[in-house]
N, C-alpha and C positions, 0 to 999 in steps of 0.2 A: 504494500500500500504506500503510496508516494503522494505525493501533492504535485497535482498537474497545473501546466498556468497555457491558456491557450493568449497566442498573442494573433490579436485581427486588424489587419491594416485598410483602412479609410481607404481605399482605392482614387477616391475621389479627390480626397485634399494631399496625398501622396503625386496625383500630376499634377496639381500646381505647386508644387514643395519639386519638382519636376521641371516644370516651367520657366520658376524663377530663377532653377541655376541655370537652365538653359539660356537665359534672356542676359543674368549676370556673365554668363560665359561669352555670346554673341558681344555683350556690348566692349569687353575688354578685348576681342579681336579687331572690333572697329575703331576704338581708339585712337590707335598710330595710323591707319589711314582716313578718316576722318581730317587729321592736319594735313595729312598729303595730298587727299581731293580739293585743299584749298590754293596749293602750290600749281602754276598751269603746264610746268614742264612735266610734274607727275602724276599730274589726273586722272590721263585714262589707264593709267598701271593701275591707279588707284580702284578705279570704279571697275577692275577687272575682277582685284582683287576682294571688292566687295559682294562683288555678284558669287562668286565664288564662297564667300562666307555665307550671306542668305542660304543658296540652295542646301548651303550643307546644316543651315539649321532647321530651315521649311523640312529637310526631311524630316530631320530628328522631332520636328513638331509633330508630325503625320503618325510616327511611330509611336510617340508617348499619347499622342490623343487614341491609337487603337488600340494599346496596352490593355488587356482585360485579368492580368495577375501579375503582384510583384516582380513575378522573374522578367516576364516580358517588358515591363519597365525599368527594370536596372540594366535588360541588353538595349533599349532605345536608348540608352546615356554613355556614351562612350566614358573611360576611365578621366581623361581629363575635365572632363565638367562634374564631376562626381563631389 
């Protein structure tokens, strides 16, 4: 006879606890180009490089919005936004 403890996770408030590092992570990629899209010599490297951050987040958003159990949300989070 043991003492069981079930632990149940909020599905719901777990993707926006999801979200916000995702958003926190996005926005610290943008940061250093953000001054660069304002420089003219390096703008369009810049907005290459943004576009390229976007999609890589829009997936990750697509991913954690179909998440329907924890596991499947911690693999929509790659290790660096964790």
């Amino acid at each position: 006879m043991g003492v069981y403890s079930v632990i149940t996770v909020n599905i719901i408030k777990a993707k926006g606890i999801a979200h916000d590092l995702r958003r926190s992570a996005r926005s610290a990629e943008f940061a250093p180009l953000d001054v660069k899209a304002t420089i003219p010599s390096e703008a369009t490297a810049a907005e290459e490089a943004r576009a390229a951050i976007r999609t890589k987040y829009d997936d990750m958003q697509v991913a954690i919005n179909a998440a329907a159990t924890v596991d499947a949300l911690k693999a929509a989070m790659p290790q660096e936004v964790k």
